[in-house]
N, C-alpha and C positions, 0 to 999 in steps of 0.2 A: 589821247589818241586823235589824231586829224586824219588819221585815214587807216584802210586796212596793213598798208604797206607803210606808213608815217607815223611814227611813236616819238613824243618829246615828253621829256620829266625835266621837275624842276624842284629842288628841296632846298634847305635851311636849315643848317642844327649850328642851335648855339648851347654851348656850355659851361656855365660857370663853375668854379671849384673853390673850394675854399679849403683850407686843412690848415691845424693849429698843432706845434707842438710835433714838428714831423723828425724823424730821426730818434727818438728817446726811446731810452734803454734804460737797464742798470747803472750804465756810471754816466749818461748823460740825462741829468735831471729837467724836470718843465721848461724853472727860466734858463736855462741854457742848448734849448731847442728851437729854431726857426718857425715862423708861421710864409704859408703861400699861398700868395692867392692869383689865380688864375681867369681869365676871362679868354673865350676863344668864339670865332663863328666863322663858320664853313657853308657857305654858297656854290651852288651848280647847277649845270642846265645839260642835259644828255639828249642830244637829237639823232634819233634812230629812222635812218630809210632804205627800206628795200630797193632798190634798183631794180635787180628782175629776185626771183626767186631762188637764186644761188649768190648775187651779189647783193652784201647790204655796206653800207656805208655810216659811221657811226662819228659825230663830234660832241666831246666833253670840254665845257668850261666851266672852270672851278677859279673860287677867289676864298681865300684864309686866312684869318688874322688870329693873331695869339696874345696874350700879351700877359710877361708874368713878373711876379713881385712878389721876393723874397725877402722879409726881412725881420726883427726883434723889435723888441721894446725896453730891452737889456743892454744898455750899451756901455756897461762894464767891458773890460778885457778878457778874455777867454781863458779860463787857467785850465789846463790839462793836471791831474794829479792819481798817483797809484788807485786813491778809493774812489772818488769818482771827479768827474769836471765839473766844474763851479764856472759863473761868472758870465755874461751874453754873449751868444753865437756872435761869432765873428764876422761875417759879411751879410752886405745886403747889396739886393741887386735889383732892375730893372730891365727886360728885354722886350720889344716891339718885333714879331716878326709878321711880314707878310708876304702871302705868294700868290702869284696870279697864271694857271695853268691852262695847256690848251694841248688835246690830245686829239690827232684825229686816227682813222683807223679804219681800213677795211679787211672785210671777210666774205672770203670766195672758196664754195662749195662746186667740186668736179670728182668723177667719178667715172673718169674716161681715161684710165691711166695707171695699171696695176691694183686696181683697189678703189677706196674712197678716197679722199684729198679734205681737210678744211683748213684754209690759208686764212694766217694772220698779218697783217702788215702797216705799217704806218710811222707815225712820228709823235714824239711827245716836249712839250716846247713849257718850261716853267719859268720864272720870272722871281726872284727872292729878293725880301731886304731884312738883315737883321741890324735895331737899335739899340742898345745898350746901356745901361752907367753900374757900374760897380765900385762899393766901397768898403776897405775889410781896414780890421782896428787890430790894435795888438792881441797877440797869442801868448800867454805863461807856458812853461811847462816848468813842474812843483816834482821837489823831491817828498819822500814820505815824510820829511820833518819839516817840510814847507818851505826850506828855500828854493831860492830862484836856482834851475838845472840851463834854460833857456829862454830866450825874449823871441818872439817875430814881430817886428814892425813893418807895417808897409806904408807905400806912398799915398799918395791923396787921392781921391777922387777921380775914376777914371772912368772914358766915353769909347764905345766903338760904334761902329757905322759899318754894315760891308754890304753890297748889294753884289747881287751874281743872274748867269742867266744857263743855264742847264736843257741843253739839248741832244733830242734820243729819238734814232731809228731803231725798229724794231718788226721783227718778220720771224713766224713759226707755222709749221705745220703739221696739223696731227692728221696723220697716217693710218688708214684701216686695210692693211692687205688684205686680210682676210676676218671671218668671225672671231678666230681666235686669236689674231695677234696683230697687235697697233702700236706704232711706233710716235716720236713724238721728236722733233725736232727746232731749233730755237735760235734768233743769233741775234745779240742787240747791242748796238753804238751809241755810246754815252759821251758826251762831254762834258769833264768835271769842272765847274763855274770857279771855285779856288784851285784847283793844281791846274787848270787851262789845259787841260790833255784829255785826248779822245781812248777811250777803254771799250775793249770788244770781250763780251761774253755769250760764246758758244754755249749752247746746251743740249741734250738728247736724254732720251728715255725710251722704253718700252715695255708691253703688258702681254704676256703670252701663257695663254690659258690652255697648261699642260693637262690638265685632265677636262673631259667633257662636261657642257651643261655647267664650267664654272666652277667646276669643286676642288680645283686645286689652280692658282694664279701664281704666275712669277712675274714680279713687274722689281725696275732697277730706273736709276739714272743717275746720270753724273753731269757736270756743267760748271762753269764760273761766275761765280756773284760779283760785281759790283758794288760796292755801299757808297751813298752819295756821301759827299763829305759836309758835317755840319758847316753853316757860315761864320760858328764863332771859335773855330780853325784858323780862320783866316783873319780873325782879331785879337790872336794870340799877342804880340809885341803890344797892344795898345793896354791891354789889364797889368794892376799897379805891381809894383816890383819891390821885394822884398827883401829885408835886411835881419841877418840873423848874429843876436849873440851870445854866445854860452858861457857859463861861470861853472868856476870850482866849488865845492862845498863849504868853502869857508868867503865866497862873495865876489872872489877877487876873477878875473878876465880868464879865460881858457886861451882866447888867441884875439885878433881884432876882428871886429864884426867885420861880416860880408855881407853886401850889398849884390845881389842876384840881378843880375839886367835879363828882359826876357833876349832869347835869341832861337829862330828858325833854323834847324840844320837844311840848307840845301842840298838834293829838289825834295818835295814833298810828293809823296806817289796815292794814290787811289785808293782804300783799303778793298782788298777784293778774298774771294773765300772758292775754293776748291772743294765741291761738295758729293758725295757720291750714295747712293744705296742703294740696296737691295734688300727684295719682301717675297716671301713665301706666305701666302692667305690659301687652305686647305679647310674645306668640310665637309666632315664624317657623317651621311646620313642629313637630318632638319635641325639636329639638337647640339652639334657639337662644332666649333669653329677653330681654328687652328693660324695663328700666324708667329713668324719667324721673321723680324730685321735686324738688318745692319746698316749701321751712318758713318760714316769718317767727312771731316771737316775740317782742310788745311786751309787758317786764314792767313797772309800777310801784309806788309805796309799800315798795322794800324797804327792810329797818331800817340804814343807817349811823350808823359816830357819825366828831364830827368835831369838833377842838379848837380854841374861839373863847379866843384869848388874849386880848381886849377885857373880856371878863366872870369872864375864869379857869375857864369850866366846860367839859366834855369834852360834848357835847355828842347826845345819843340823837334823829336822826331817821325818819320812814317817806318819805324824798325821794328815793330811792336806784331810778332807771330802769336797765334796761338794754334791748339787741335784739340779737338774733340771726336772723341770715339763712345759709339754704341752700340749693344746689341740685345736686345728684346725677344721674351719668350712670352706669350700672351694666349691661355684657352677661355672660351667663353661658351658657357654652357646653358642653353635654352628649353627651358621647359613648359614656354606657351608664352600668351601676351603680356602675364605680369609676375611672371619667375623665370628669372636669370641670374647666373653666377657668371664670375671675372676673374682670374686670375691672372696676374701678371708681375712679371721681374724685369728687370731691368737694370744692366751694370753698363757703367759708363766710366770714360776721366775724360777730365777738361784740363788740360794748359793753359799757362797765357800771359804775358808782358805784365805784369801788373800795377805799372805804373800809369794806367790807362789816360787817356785825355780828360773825361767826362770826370773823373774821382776829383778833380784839381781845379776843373772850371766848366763846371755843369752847375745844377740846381743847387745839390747843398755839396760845398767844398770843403774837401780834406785839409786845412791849413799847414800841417807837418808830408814837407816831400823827401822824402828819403832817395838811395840810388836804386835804380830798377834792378828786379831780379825777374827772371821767370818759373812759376812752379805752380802749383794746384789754382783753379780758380778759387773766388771765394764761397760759388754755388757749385764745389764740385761733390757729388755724391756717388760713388762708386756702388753700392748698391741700394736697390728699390723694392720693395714688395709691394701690391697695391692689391688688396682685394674687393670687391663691389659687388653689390646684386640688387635685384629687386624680389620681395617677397610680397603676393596679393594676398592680403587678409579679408575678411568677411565685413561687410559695410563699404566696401571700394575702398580701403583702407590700402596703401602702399605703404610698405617697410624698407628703405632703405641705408644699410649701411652700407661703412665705407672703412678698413680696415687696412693703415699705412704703416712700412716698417721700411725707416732706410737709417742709410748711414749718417752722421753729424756733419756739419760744412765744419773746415780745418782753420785752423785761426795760427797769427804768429804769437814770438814772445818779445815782449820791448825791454829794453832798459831805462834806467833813471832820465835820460835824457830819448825818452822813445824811439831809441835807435832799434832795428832789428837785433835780436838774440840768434841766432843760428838763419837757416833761410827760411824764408819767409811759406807762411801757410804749412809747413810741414814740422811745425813742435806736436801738433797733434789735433784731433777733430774732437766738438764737440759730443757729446752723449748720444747714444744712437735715439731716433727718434721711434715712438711707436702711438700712435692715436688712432681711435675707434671715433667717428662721426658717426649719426645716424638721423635721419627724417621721416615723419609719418604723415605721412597726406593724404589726400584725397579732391576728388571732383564736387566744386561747388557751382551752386546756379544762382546768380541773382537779376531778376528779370529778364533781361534778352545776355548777358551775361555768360560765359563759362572759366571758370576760373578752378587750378587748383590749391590751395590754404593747408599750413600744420605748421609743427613743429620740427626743430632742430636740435640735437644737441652735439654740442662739439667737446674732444676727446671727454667722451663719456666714463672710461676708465679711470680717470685722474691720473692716469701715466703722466712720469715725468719725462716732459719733453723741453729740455732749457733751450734761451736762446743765446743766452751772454757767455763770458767765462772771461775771470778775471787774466791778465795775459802779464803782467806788471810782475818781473821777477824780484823785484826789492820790494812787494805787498805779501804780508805772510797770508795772505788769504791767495796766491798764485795759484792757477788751477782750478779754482773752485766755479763750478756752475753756476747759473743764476736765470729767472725768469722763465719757470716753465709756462707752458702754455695751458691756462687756467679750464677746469671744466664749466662750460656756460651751453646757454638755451635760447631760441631765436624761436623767427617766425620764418616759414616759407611761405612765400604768393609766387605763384606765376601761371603763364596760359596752360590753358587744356588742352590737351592732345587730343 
């Protein structure tokens, strides 16, 4: 603090990460899983000043570096097979990014004009670079009797570079006409550093407190998202380019290999999202809580790519829609500071392109690209049951369980040559899911110290809750579940309330 009206901070977090063995399942074993390691640190300085007592004036500067590396130690060729894959992950990669941001921003308190006023407004100014080198090795794909079904080979060693600069206005106001009802309104200018085009997203909301004193709220809002677009979008054409070729069961050639050139469908658009809800929060007397939502979320322009064997190119578009629908019944029942119950449901569906960008050339990459379809996400869960509470036991002892029932995320079926079987995500879901967690804690003191300490146990029931399922229709084990999630014991630490 430099003064009563002069407040500046200044932080530093760095993080390193490291994980071994990421992606491993049932059919994909240790050596044929990636290790990442990651190094990041993020710097900023936020200087806050009062002007007068309705105007303050706010600038943030932030600087971030990333920097990640994906790779094996396995540099065998990847064999895909019905019982499981064999042989070392197929890419390794390197990315450098960094950004250099500068947001300024003010906010102006009036109250001379229907109500209260608190205005938002300002500009947001980023700077990016991302650097690159990626290198992927051949792909098998194995019938059940172990011949060759398909090869993928790719080109050598390949480098991207894209540097971008992304700038944004931005202005909103929340509105208090009265005690019981506040409105909220929003508008922000983006320019997209790779599609070079300026995007507006309008938004509004409001909170109006149908019964007095707060015990019955309807708040709603709708609005247009923006998503900034990654910069390695915009390095799509420079990642290596892939040659596919398939054989018959007795060795000999299916057709001539194809040689996939990347190619950009022009123009590329923005991906932006259409988002809307509505909330009923009502309570019954001190003890009983009541809410009531609904979300729909129409997204489009997102980036898929998708392989036109007609032209031989793998193919970059922003055509890629999805939606999501929800709506949530939620009572919470309070019976003092350390007894409470939760119940809560929730159904939902999610849509969506699924031949997404990020699956193909993100972190860890799918090597087999099939043609897009749209149908169920792969996190789609139609229904949810959650139940929670806190029970106070004698010694300050808390008992907390946590009791989950939903439905299984839907998986496809492949054939010998891991083509799609029917469409895709809708052969069937896996096993409905049911697990009980539970933790017992308490308030410890150690010198100047408050800390609370226990135990965890996770699905305590030993329900089976799989997470694989074999999908290979020429595997006589097709269909079969795999990997539940095992019952285990932990510690909890964390602060005291």
């Amino acid at each position: 603090m430099l003064s009563p009206r002069h407040l500046l901070g200044v932080g530093i977090i760095v993080f390193p990460r490291e994980l071994r063995h990421v992606t491993m399942n049932t059919f994909r074993p240790e050596e044929t899983t990636p290790d990442i390691y990651q190094t990041g640190l993020s710097a900023g300085i936020v200087d806050r000043f009062a002007i007068w007592t309705n105007l303050v004036v706010e600038t943030t500067l932030a600087v971030r570096k990333f920097e990640v590396d994906v790779n094996t130690e396995n540099r065998v060729p990847m064999i895909y097979a019905p019982a499981s894959q064999r042989g070392g992950y197929f890419n390794d990669q390197e990315r450098d990014v960094t950004s250099m941001q500068w947001v300024q921003a003010f906010s102006l308190s009036m109250d001379n004009w229907h109500g209260e006023h608190v205005l938002k407004f300002g500009t947001d100014v980023q700077r990016s670079s991302y650097d690159g080198e990626s290198l992927s090795r051949p792909v098998e794909i194995r019938r059940v009797d172990g011949s060759l079904a398909e090869r993928i080979e790719f080109g050598g060693p390949t480098v991207q570079s894209v540097k971008g600069t992304e700038i944004a206005v931005f202005a909103q106001d929340r509105w208090r006409l009265n005690p019981r009802l506040t409105f909220e309104f929003g508008l922000r200018l983006d320019r997209d550093a790779v599609i070079e085009g300026v995007n507006w997203s309008p938004r509004a909301g409001a909170a109006f407190s149908v019964l007095p004193e707060g015990r019955g709220i309807l708040r709603g809002g709708y609005g247009k998202f923006v998503q900034r677009t990654p910069l390695n979008v915009d390095a799509f054409t420079s990642f290596e380019a892939r040659t596919v070729t398939r054989f018959e069961a007795g060795g000999s050639l299916v057709a001539t290999p194809v040689t996939f050139a990347h190619r950009v469908s022009d123009p590329l658009q923005t991906p932006e999202a259409y988002v809307g809800n509505l909330e009923w929060d009502q309570r019954f007397g001190r003890r009983v809580l009541l809410k009531l939502a609904g979300l729909l979320r129409h997204s489009s322009h997102e980036y898929i790519v998708n392989p036109d064997e007609a032209s031989r190119e793998l193919v970059l578009s922003s055509n890629g829609k999805s939606r999501y629908r929800e709506l949530e019944s939620t009572i919470r029942l309070v019976g003092g500071a350390r007894r409470d119950l939760t119940f809560s449901y929730v159904w939902a569906s999610s849509t969506t392109d699924l031949n997404n960008y990020d699956q193909f050339l993100g972190n860890f990459r799918n090597p087999i690209v099939r043609s897009n379809e749209r149908g169920p996400s792969t996190a789609d869960v139609p229904h949810r049951v959650l139940v929670r509470g806190t029970i106070g036991l004698p010694w300050q002892l808390d008992l907390a369980p946590v009791l989950e029932v939903r439905s299984g995320f839907p998986w496809s079926a492949v054939n010998e040559y891991q083509d799609f079987v029917g469409e895709r995500n809708r052969t069937g879901r896996l096993p409905t899911l049911t697990t009980l967690d539970m933790s017992l804690v308490r308030p410890w003191k150690f010198k100047k110290y408050r800390f609370r300490a226990g135990i965890r146990a996770y699905n305590l029931l030993g329900k089976s809750a799989h997470r694989d399922i074999q999908t290979n229709v020429t595997s006589p084990f097709y269909g079969t579940a795999y990997n539940p999630i095992e019952r285990s014991f932990g510690i909890v630490l964390g602060t005291a309330r």
